[in-house]
N, CA, C and O atoms as a GROMACS GRO file, in nm:
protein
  312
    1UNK      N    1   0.730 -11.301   3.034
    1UNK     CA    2   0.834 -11.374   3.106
    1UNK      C    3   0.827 -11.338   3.254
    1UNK      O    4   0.827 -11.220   3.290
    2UNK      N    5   0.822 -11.420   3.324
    2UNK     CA    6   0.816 -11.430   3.449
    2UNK      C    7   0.940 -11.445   3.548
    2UNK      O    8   0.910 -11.500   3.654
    3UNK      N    9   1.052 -11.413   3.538
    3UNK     CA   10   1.206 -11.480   3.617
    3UNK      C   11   1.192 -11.424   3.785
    3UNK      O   12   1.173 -11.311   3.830
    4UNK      N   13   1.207 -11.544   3.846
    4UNK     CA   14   1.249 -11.525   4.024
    4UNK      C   15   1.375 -11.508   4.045
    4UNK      O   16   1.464 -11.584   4.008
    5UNK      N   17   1.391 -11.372   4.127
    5UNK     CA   18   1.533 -11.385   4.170
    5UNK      C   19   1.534 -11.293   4.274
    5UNK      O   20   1.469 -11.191   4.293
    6UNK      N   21   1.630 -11.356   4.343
    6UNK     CA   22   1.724 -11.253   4.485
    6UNK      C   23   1.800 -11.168   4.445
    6UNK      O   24   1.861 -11.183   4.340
    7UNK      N   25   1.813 -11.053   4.526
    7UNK     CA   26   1.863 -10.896   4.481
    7UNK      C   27   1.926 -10.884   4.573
    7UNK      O   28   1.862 -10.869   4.676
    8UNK      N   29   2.036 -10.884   4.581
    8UNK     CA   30   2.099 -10.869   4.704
    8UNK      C   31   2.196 -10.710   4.696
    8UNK      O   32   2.289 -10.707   4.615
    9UNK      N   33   2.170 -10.591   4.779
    9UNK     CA   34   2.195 -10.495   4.720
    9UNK      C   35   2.301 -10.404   4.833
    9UNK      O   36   2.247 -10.371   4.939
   10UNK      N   37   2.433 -10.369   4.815
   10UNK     CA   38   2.493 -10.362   4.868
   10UNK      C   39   2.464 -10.218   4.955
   10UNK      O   40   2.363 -10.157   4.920
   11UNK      N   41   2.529 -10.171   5.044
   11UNK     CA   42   2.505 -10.021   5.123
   11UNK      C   43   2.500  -9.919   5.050
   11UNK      O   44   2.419  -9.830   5.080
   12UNK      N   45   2.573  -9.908   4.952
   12UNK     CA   46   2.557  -9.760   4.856
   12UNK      C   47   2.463  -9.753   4.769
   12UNK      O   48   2.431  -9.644   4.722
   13UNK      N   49   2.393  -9.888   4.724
   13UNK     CA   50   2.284  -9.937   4.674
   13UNK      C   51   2.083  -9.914   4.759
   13UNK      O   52   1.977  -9.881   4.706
   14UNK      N   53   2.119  -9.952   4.902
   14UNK     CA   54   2.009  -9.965   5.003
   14UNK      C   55   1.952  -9.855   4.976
   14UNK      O   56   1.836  -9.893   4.961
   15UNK      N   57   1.951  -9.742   4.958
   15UNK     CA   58   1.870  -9.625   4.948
   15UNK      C   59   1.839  -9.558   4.826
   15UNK      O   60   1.788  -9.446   4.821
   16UNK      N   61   1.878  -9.642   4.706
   16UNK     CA   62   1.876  -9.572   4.591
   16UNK      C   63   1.733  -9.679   4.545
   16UNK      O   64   1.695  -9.792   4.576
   17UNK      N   65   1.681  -9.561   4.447
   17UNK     CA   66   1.565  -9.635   4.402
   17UNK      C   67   1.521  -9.720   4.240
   17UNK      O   68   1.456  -9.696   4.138
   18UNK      N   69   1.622  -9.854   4.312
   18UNK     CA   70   1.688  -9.929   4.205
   18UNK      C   71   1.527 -10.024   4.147
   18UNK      O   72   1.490 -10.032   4.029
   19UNK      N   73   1.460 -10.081   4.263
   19UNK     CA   74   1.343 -10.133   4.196
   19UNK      C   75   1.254 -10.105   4.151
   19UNK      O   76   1.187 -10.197   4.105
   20UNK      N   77   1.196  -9.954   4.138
   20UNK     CA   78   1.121  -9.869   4.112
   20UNK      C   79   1.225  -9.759   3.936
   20UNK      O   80   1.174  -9.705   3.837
   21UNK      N   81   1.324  -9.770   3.963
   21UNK     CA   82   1.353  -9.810   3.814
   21UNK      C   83   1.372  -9.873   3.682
   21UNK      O   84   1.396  -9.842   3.565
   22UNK      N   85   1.343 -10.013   3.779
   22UNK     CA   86   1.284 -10.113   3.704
   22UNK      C   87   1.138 -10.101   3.602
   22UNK      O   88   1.117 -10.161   3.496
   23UNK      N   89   1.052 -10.009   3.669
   23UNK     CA   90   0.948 -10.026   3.577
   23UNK      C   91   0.924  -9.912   3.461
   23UNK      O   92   0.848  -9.904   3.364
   24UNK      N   93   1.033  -9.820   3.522
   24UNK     CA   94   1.033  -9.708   3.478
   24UNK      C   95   1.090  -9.697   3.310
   24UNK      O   96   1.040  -9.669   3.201
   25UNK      N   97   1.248  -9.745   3.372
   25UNK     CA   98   1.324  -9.808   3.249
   25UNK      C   99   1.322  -9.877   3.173
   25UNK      O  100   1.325  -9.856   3.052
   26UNK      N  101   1.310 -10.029   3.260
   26UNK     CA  102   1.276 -10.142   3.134
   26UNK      C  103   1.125 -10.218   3.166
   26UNK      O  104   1.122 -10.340   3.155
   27UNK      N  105   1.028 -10.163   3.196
   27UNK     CA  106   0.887 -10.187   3.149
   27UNK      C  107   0.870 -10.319   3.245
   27UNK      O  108   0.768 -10.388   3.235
   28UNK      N  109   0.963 -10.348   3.328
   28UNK     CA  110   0.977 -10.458   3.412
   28UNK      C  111   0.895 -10.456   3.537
   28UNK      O  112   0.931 -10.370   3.617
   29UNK      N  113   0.778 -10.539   3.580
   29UNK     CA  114   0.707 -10.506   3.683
   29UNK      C  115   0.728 -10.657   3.822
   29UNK      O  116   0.706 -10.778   3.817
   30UNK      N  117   0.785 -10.554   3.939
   30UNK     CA  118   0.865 -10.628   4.021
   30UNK      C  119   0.728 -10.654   4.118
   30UNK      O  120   0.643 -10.576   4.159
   31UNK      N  121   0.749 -10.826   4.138
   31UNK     CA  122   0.657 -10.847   4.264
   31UNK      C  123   0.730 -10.941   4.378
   31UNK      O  124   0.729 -11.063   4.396
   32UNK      N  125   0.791 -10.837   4.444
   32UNK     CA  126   0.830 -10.826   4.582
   32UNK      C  127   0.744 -11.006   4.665
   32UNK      O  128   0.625 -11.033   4.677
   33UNK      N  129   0.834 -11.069   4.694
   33UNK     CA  130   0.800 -11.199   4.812
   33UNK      C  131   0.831 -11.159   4.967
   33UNK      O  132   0.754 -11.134   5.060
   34UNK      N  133   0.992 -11.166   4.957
   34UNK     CA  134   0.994 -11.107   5.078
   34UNK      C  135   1.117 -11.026   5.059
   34UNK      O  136   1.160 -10.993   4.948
   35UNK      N  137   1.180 -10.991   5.185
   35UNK     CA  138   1.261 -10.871   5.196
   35UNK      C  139   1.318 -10.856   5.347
   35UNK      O  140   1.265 -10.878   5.456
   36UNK      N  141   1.449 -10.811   5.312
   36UNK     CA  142   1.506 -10.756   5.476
   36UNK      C  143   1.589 -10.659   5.427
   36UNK      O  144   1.668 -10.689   5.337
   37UNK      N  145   1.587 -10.572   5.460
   37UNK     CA  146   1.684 -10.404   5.422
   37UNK      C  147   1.738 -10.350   5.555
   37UNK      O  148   1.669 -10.305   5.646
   38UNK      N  149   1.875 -10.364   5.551
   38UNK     CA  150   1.896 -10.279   5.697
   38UNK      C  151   1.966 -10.187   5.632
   38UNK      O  152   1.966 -10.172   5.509
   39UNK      N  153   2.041 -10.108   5.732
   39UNK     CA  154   2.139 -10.001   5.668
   39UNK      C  155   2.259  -9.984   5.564
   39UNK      O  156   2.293  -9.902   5.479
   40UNK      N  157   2.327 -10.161   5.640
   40UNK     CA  158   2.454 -10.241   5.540
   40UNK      C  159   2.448 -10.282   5.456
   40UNK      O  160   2.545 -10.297   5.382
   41UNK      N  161   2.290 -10.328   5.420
   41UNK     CA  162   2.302 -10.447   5.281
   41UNK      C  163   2.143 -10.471   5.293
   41UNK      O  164   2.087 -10.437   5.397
   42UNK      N  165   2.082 -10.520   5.204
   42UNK     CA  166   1.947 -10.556   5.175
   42UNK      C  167   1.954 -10.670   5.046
   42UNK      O  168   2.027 -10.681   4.947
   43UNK      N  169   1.817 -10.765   5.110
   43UNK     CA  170   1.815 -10.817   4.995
   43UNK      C  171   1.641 -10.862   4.947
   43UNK      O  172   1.549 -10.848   5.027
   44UNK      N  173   1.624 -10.905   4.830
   44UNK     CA  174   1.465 -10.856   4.826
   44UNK      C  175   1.444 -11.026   4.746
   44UNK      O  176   1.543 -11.072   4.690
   45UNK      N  177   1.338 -11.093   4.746
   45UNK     CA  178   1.328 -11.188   4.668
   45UNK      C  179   1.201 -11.169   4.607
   45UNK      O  180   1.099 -11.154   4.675
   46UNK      N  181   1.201 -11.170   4.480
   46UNK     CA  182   1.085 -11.124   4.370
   46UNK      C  183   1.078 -11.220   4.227
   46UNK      O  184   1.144 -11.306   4.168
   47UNK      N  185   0.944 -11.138   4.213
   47UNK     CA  186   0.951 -11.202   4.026
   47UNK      C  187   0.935 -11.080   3.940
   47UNK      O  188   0.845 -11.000   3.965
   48UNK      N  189   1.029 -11.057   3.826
   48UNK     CA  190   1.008 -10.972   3.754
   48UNK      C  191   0.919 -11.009   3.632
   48UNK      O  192   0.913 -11.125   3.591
   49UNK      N  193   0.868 -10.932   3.590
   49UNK     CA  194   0.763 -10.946   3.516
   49UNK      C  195   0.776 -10.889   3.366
   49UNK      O  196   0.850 -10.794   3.390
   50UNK      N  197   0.758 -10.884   3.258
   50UNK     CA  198   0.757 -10.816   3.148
   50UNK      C  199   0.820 -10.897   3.022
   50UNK      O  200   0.825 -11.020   3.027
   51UNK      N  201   0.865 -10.830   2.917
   51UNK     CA  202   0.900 -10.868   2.793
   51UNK      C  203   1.065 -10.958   2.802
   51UNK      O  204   1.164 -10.886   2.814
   52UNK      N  205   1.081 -11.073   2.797
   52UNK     CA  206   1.184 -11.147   2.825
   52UNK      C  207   1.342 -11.058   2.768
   52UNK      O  208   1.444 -11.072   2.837
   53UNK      N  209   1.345 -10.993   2.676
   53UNK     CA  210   1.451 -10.917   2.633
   53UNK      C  211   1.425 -10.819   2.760
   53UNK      O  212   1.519 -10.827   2.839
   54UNK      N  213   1.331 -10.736   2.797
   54UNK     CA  214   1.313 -10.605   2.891
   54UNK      C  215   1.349 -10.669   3.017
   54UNK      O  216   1.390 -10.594   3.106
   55UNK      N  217   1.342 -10.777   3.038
   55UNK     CA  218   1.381 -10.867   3.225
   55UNK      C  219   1.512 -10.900   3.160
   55UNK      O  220   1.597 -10.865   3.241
   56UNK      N  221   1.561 -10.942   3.072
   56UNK     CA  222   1.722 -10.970   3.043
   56UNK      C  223   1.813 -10.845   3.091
   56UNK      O  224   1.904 -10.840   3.173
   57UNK      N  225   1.750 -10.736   3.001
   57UNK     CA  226   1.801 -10.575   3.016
   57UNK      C  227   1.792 -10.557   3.173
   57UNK      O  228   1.901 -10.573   3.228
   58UNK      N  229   1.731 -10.539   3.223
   58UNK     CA  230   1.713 -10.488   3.417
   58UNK      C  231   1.802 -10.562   3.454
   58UNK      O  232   1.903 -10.509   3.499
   59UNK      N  233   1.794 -10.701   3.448
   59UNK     CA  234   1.916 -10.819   3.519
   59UNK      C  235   2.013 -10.755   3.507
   59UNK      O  236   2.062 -10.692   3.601
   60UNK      N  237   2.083 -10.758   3.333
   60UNK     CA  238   2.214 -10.689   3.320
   60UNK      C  239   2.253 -10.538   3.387
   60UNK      O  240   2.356 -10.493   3.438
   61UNK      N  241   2.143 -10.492   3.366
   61UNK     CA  242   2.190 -10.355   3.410
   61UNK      C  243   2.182 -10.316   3.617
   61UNK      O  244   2.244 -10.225   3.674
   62UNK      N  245   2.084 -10.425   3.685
   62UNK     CA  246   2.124 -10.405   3.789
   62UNK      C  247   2.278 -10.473   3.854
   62UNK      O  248   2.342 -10.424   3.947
   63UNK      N  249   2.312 -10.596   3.776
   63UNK     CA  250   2.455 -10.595   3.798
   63UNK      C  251   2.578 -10.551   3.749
   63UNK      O  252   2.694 -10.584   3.777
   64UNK      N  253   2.525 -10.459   3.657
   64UNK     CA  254   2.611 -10.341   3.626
   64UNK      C  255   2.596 -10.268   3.690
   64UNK      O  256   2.575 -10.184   3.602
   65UNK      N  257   2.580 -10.188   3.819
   65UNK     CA  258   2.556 -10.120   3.884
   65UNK      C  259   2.584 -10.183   4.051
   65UNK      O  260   2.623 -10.103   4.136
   66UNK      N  261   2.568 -10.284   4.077
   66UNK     CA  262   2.611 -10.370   4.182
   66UNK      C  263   2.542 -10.452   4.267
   66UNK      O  264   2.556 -10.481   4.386
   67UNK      N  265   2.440 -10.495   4.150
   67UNK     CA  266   2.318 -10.574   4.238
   67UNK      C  267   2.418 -10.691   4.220
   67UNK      O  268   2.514 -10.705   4.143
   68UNK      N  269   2.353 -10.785   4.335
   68UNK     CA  270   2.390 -10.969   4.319
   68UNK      C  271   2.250 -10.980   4.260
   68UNK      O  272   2.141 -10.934   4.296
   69UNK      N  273   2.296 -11.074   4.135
   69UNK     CA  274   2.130 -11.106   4.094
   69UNK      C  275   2.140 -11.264   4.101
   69UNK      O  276   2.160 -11.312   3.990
   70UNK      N  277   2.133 -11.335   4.179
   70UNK     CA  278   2.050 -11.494   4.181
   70UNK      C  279   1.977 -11.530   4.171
   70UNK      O  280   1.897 -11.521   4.264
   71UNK      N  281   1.926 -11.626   4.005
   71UNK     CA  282   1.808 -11.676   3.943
   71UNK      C  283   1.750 -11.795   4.082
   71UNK      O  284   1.828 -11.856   4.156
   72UNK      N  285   1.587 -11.804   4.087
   72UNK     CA  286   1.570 -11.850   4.202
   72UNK      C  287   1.490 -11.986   4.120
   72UNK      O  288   1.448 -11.942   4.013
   73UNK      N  289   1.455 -12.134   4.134
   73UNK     CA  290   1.349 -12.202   4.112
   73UNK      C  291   1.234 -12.172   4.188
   73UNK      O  292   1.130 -12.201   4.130
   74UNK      N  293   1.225 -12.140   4.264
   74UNK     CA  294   1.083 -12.113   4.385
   74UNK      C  295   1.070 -12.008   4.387
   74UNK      O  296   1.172 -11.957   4.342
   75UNK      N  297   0.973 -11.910   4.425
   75UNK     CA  298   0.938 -11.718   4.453
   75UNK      C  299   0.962 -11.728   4.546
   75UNK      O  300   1.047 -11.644   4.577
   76UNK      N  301   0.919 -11.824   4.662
   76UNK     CA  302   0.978 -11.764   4.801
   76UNK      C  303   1.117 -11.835   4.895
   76UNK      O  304   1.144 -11.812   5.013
   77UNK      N  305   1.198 -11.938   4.789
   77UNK     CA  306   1.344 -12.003   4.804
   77UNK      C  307   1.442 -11.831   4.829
   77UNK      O  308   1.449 -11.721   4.774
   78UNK      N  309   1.481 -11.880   4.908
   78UNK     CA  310   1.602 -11.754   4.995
   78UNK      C  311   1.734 -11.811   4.965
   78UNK      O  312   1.836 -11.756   5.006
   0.00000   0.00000   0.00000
């Protein structure tokens, strides 16, 4: 399963190493389009990659935690 989406990740979020637990945790392999991270807020537009239940699991669990997750039609639609 392949899903595009925007990560939009709030300030207490920006420095924690939320996409790199992605592959760790749920076997989910993130490919980064583009990106802007400042100090306040960041947001990343990608495709996650892996077992459609294991990309369901990361979704849920980064907005349990306080990601914005917006499903994208395009990889590089902002």
């Amino acid at each position: 399963m392949n899903d595009r989406v925007r990560l939009t990740f709030p300030a207490d979020l920006v420095r924690q190493p939320v996409i790199g637990q992605l592959s760790v945790r749920f076997g989910v392999m993130p490919n980064i389009r583009r990106a802007d991270v400042s100090d306040d807020v960041g947001w990343i537009v990608c495709e996650l990659d892996g077992e459609p239940a294991a990309v369901a699991a990361a979704i849920a669990w980064m907005q349990e935690i306080g990601v914005d997750v917006d499903q994208l039609a395009h990889p590089l639609e902002s």
